[in-house]
DODREN-122984 format. One record per residue: residue in three letters; z, x, y of N, C-alpha, C in turn. Coordinates in steps of 0.001 Angstrom, whole numbers, padded with zeros to 6 digits, always signed. Layout:
AlaZXYZXYZXY
...
This chain:
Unk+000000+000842-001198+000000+000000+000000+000000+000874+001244
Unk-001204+000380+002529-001101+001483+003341+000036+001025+004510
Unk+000813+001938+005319+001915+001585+006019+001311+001870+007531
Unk+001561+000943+008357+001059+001251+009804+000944+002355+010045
Unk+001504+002823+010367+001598+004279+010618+000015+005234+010174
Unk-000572+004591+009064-001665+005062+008453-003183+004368+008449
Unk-002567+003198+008540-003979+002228+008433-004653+002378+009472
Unk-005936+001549+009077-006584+001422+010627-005995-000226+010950
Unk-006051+000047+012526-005207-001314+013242-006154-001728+014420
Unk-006639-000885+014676-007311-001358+016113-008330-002398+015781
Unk-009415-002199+015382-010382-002964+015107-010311-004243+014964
Unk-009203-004486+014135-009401-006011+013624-007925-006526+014479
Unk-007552-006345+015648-006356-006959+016282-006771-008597+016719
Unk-008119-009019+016645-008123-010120+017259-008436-011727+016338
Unk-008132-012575+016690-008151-013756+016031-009800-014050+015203
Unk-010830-013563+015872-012450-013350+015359-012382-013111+013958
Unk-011327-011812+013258-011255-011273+012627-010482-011051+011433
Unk-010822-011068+010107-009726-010281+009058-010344-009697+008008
Unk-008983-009247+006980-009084-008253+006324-008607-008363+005040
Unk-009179-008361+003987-008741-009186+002647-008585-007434+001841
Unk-007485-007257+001129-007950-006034+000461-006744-006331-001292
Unk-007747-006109-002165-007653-006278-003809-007531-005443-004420
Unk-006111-004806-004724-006337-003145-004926-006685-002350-004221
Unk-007912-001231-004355-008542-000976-003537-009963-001501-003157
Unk-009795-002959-002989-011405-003569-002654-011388-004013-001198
Unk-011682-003551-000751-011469-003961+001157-012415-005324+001272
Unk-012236-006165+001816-012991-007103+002351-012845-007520+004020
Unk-013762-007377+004773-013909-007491+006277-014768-008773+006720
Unk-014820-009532+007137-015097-010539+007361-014737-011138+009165
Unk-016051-010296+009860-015738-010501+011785-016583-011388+012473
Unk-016094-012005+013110-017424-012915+014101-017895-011652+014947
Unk-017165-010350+015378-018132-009219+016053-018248-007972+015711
Unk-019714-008192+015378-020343-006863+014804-019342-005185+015611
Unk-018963-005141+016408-018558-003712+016915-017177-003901+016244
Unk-016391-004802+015802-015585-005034+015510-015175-004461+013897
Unk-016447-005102+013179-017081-004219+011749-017099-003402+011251
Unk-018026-003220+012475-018489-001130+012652-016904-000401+012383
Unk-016207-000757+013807-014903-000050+013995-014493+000138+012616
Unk-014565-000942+011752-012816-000882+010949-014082-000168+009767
Unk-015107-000211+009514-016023+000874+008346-015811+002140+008714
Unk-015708+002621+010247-015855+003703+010598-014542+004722+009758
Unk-013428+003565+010681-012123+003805+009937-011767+004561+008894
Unk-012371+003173+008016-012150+003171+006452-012863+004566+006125
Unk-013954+005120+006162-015037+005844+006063-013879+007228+006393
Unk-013198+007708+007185-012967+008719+008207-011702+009031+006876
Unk-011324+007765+006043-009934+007767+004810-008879+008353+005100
Unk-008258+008473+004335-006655+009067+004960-006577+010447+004098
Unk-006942+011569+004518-006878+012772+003540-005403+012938+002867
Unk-004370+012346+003810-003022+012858+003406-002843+012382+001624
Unk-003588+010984+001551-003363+010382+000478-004746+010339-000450
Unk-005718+010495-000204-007354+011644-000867-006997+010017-000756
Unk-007521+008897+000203-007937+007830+000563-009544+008086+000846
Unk-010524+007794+000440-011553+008001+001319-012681+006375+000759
Unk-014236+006327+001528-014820+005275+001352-015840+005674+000290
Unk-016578+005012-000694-017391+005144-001460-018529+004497-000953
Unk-019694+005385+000187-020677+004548+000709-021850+003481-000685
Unk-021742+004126-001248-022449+003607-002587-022143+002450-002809
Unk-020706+001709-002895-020621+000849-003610-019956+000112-001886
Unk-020509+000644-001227-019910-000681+000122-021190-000891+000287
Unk-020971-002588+000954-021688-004084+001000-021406-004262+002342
Unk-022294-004614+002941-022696-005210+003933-024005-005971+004441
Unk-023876-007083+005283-025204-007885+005500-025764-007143+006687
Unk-025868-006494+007437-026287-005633+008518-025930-004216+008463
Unk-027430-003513+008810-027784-002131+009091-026220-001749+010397
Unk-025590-001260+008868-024466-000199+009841-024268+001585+010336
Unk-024335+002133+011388-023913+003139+011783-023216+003738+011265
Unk-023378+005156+010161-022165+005328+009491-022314+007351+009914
Unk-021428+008230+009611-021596+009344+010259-022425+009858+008964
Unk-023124+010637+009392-024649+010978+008726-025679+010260+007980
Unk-025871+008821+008991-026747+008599+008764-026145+007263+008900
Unk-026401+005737+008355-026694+004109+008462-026819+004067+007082
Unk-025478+002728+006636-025792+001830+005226-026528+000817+005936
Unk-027791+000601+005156-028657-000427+005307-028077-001820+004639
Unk-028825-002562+005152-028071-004411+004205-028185-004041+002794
Unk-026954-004349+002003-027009-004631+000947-026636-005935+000229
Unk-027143-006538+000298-026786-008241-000110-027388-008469-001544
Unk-027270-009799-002248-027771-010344-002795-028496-011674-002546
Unk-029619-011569-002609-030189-013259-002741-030786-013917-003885
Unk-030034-015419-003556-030397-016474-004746-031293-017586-004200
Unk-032103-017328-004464-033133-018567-003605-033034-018838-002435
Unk-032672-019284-001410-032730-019251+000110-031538-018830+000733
Unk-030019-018423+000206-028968-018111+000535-029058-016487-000021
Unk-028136-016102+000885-027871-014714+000849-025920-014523+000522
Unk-026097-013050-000077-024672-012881-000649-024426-011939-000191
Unk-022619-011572+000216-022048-009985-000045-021449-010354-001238
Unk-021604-009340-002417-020741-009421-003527-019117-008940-003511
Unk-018010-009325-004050-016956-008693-003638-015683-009174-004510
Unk-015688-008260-005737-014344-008374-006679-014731-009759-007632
Unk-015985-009889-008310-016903-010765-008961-017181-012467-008074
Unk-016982-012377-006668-017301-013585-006103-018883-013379-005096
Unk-019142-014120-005070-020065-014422-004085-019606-014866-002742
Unk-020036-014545-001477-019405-014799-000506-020930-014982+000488
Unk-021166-016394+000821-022417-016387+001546-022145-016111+002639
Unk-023013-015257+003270-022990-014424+004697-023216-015359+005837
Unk-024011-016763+005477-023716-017647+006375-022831-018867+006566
Unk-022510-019258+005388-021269-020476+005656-019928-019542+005171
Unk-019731-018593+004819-018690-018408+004081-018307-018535+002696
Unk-019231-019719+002649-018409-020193+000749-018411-019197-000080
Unk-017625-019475-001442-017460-018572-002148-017782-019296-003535
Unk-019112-018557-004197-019141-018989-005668-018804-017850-006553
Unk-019179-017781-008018-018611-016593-008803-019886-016200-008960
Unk-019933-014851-009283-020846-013599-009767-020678-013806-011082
Unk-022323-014119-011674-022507-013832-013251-023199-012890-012863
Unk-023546-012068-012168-024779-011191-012406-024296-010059-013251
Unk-022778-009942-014041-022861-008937-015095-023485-008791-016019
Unk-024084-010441-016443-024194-010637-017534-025416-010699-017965
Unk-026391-010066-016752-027713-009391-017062-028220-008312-017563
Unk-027070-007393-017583-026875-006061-018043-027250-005835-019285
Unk-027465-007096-020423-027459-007132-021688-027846-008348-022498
Unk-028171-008469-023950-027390-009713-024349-026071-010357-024102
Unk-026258-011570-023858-024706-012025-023585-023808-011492-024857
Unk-024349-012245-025892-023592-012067-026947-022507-010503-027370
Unk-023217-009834-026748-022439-008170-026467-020833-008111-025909
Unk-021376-009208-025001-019819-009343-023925-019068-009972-024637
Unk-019018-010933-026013-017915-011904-026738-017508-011184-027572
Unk-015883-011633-028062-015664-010964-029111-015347-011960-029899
Unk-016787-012048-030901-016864-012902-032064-015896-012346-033389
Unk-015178-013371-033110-013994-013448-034717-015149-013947-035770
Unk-015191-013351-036654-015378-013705-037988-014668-014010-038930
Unk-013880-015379-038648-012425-015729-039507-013038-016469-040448
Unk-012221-017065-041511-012747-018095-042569-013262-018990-042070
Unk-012768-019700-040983-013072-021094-040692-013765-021011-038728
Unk-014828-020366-038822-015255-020559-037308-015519-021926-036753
Unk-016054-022651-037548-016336-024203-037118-014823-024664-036349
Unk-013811-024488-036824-012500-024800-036396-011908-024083-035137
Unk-012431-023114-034997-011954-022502-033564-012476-022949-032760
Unk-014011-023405-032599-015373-023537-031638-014878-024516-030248
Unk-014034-025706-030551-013414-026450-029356-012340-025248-028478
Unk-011735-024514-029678-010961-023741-028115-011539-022514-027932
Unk-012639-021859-028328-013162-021358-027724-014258-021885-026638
Unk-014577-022762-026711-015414-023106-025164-013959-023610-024186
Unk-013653-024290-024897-011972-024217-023394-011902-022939-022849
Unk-011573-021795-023882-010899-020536-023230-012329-020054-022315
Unk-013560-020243-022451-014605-019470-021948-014850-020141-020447
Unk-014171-021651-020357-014085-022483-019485-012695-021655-017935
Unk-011873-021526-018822-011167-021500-018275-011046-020119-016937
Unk-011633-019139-016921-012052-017904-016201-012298-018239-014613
Unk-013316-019645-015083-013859-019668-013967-013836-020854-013339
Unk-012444-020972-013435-011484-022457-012843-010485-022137-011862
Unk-011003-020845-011350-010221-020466-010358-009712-021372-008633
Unk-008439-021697-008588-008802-022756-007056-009324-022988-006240
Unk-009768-021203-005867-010601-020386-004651-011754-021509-004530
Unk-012317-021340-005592-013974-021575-005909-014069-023394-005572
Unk-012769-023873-005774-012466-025437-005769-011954-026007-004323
Unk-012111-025259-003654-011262-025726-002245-011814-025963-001523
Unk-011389-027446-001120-011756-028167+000169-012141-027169+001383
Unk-011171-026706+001781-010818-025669+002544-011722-024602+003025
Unk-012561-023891+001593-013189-022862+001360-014844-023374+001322
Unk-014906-024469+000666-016312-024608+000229-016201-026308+000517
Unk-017750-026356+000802-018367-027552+000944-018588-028344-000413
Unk-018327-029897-000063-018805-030873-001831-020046-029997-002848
Unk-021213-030206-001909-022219-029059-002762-021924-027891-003444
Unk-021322-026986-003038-021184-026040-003094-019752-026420-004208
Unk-018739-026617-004273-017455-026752-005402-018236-027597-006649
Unk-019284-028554-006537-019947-029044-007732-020938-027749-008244
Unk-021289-027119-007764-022322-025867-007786-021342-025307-009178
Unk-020185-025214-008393-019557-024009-008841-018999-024134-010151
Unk-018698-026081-010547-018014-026529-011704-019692-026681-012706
Unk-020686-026939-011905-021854-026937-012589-022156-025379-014061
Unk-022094-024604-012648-022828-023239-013103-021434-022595-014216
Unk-020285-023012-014056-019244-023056-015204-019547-023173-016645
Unk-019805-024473-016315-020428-025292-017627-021777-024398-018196
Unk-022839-024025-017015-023837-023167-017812-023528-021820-018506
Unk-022554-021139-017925-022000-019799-019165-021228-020439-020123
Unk-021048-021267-019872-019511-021820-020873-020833-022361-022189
Unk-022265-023129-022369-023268-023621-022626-024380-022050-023464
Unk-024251-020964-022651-024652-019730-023009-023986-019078-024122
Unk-022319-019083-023809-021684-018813-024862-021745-019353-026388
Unk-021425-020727-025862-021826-021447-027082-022650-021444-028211
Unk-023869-020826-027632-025221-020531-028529-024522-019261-029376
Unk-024410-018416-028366-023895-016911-028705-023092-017146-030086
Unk-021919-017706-029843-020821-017975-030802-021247-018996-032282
Unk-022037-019892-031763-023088-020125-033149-023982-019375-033612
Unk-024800-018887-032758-025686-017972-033675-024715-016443-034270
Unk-023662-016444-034275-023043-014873-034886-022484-015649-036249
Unk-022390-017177-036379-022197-017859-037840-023864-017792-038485
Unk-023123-017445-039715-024017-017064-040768-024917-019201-040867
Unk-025863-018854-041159-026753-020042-041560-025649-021323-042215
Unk-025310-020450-043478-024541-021350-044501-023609-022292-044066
Unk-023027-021257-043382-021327-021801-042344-021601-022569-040701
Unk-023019-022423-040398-022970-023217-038952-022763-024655-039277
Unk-021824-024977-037473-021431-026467-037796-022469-027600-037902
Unk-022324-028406-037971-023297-029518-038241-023230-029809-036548
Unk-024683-031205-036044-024872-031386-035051-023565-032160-034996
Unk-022546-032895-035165-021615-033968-035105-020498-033117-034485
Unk-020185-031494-034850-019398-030806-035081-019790-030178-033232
Unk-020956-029710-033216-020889-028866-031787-021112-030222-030373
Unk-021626-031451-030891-021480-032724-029960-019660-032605-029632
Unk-019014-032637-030509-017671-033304-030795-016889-032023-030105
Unk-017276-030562-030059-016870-029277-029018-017565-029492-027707
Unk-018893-029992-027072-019282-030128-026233-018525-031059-024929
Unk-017547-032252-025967-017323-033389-025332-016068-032813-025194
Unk-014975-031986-026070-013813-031698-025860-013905-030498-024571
Unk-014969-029841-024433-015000-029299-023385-014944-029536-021802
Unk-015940-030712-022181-016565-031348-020464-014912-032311-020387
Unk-013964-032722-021239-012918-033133-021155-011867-032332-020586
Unk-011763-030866-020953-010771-030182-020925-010871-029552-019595
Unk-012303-029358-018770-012759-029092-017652-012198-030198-016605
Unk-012444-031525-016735-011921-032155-015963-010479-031824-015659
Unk-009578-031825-016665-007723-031620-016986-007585-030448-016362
Unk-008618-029147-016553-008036-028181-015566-008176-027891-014935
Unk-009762-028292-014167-009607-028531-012660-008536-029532-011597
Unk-007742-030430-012405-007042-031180-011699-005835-030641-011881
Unk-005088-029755-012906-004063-029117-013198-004209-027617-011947
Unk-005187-026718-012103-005515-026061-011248-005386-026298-009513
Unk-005736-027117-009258-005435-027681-007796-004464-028450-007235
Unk-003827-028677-008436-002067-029691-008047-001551-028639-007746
Unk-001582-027664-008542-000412-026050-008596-001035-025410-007402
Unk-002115-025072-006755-002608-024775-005555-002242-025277-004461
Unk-001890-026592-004541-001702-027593-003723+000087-027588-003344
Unk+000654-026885-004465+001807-027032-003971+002244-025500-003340
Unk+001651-024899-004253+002026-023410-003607+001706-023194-002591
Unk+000647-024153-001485-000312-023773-000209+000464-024395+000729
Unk+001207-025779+000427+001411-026850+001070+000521-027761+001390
Unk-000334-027596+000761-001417-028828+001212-002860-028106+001204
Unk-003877-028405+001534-005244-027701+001541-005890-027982+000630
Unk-005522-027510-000409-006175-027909-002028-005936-028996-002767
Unk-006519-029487-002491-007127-031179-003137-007956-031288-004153
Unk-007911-032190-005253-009332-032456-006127-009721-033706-005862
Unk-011281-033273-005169-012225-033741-004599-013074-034341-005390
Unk-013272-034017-006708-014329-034117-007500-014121-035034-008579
Unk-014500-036505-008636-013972-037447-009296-014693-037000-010572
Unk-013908-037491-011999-014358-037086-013183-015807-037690-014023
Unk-016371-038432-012721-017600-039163-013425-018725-037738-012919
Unk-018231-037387-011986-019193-036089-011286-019094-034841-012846
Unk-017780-034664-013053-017473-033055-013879-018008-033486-014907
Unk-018028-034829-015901-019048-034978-017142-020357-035041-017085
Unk-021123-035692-015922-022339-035973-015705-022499-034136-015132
Unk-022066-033103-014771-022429-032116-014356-022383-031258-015613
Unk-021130-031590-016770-021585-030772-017815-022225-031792-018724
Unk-022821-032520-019059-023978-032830-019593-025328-032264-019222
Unk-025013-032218-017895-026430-031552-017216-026206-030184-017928
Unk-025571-029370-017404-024848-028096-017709-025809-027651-019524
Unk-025033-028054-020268-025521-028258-021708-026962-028265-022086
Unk-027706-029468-021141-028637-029717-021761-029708-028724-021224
Unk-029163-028019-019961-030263-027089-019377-030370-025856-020384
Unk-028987-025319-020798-029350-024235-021261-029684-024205-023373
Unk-029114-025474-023476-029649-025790-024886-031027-026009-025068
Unk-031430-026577-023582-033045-027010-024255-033699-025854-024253
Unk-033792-024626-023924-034189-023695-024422-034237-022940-025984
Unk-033049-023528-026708-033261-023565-028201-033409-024999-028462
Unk-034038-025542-028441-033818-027098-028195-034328-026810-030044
Unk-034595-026050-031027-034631-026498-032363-033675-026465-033071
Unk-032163-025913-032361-031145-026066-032984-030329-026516-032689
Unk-030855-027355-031887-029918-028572-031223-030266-029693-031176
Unk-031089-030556-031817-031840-031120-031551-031238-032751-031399
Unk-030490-033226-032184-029699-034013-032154-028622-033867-030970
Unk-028061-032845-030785-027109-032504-029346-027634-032990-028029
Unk-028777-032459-028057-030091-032754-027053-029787-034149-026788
Unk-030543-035238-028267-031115-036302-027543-029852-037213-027255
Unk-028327-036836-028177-026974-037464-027533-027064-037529-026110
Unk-026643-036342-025422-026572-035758-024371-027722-036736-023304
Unk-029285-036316-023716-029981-037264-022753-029387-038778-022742
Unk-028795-038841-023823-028955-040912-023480-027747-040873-023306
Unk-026640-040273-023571-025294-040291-021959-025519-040167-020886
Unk-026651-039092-020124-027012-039423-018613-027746-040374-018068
Unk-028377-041158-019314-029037-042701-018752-027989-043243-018020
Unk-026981-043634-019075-025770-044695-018984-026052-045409-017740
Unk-025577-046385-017752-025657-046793-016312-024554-046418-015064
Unk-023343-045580-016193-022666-045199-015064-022787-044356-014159
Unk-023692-043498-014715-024190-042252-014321-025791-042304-013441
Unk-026348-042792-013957-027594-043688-013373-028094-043055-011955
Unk-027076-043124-011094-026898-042950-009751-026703-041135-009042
Unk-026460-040858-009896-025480-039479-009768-026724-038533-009552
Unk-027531-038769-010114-028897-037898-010122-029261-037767-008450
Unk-029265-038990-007442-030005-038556-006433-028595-037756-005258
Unk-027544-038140-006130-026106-037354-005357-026411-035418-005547
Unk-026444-035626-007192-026125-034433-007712-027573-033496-007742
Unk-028693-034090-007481-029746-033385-007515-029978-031904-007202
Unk-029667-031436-005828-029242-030652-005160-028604-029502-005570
Unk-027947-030190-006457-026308-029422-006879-027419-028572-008112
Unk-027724-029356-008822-028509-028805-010150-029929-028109-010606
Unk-030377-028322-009060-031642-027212-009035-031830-025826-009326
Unk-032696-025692-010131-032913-024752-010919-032597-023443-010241
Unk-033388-023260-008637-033321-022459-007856-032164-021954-007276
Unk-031110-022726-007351-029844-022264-007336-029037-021609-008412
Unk-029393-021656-009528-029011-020903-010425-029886-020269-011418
Unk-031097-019427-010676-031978-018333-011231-030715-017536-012431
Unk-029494-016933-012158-028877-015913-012661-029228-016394-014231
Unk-028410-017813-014617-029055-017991-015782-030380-018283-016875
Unk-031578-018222-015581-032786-018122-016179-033059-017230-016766
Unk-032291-016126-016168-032930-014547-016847-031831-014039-017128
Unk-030928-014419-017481-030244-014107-019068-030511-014523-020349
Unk-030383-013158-021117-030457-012672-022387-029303-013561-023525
Unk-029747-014791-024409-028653-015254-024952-029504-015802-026364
């Protein structure tokens, strides 16, 4: 922890401005650019007493900064018409603020690389709590807050959940041998305990937010939205094996007829465009 005496202070003294830091992950976030500059310069200049120093390589920024020998150019990410600074696996759009999560690890490879598939007697029997536990990562409050993010943007975020949580799934069936995969009745009957268990902990998640904050964090997102979003969720990234799912599939389509749901399409449209979540087009699963 750095002690006045050491930090940098000047830069960020004014209300425009703050300073988020995760370990050692600095996050700066100024309505004025000289303001920026200052506290990079800072950071950059490190504290030798304590071999503190900056790693220009792995610092992010949305604007060509002044740095001593030479300027970090923008380093962002973009996803279809929004732009990102990446920072401690979140997304942080450079123009509203919001914050979604970073899958982009999981391009690095097959997914299936990143799980650690048990090969116990009975895998069919684990398969409901393993999509819970794969659920659960990225049920963070941050990502859920009124506060933080816009309706679009917190359905985005419970959406694109459901699509790794949907990625995995394949993963974790295809590492069962032929003989032993579950029947279609078996991964319907994990699909539904999932989009169930998602609702329970997004609303468990934001009560406990809600009290620790005093208020702010609310659940916004009525539970006809979180099933109709993981149905969507499911069926996007299954229909790509759509021959081993095939029955899952056509369940799934004739639950989003329903008539309860009916409607949700010209709400949620937006939310579920493809172009917003390229990351999982071009993953390996």
């Amino acid at each position: 922890m750095l002690q006045p005496s050491s930090a940098p202070t000047g830069p960020l003294s004014c209300k425009d401005s703050c300073m988020v830091r995760l370990v050692d992950d600095f996050l700066v976030i100024s309505a004025s650019r000289s303001k920026a500059e200052g506290v990079l310069r800072c950071l950059q200049s490190g504290i030798p007493g304590r071999k503190i120093d900056l790693n220009n390589e792995k610092t992010k920024a949305n604007f060509r900064v002044p740095v001593v020998g030479g300027a970090l150019e923008p380093n962002v990410y973009r996803d279809g018409a929004s732009c990102f600074v990446p920072w401690c696996g979140l997304l942080i759009n450079t123009e509203s603020l919001e914050i979604q999560a970073d899958y982009r690890r999981h391009l690095k490879g097959h997914v299936r690389s990143s799980l650690n598939v048990t090969l116990s007697k009975r895998p069919v029997r684990q398969l409901k709590l393993k999509l819970c536990l794969y659920l659960r990562p990225k049920c963070h409050p941050l990502l859920f807050d009124p506060a933080v993010n816009g309706p679009a943007t917190i359905r985005l975020n419970i959406y694109q959940a459901f699509l790794l949580c949907a990625v995995k799934l394949h993963c974790s069936v295809s590492a069962i041998s032929w003989s032993r995969r579950p029947r279609q009745s078996v991964l319907l009957s994990a699909i539904q305990s999932a989009i169930s268990y998602m609702g329970r902990l997004l609303r468990s998640r934001m009560a406990t937010a809600q009290k620790s904050t005093g208020g702010g964090c609310g659940n916004t997102v009525s539970r006809c939205h979180v099933t109709w979003l993981g149905l969507t969720g499911f069926c996007f990234i299954l229909r790509r094996k759509q021959s081993a799912y095939k029955d899952v599939l056509g369940w799934m389509e004739q639950e989003r007829r329903r008539e309860v749901y009916r409607h949700l399409w010209r709400h949620l449209r937006d939310v579920v465009d493809e172009r917003k979540s390229l990351v999982f087009c071009n993953m390996i699963y």
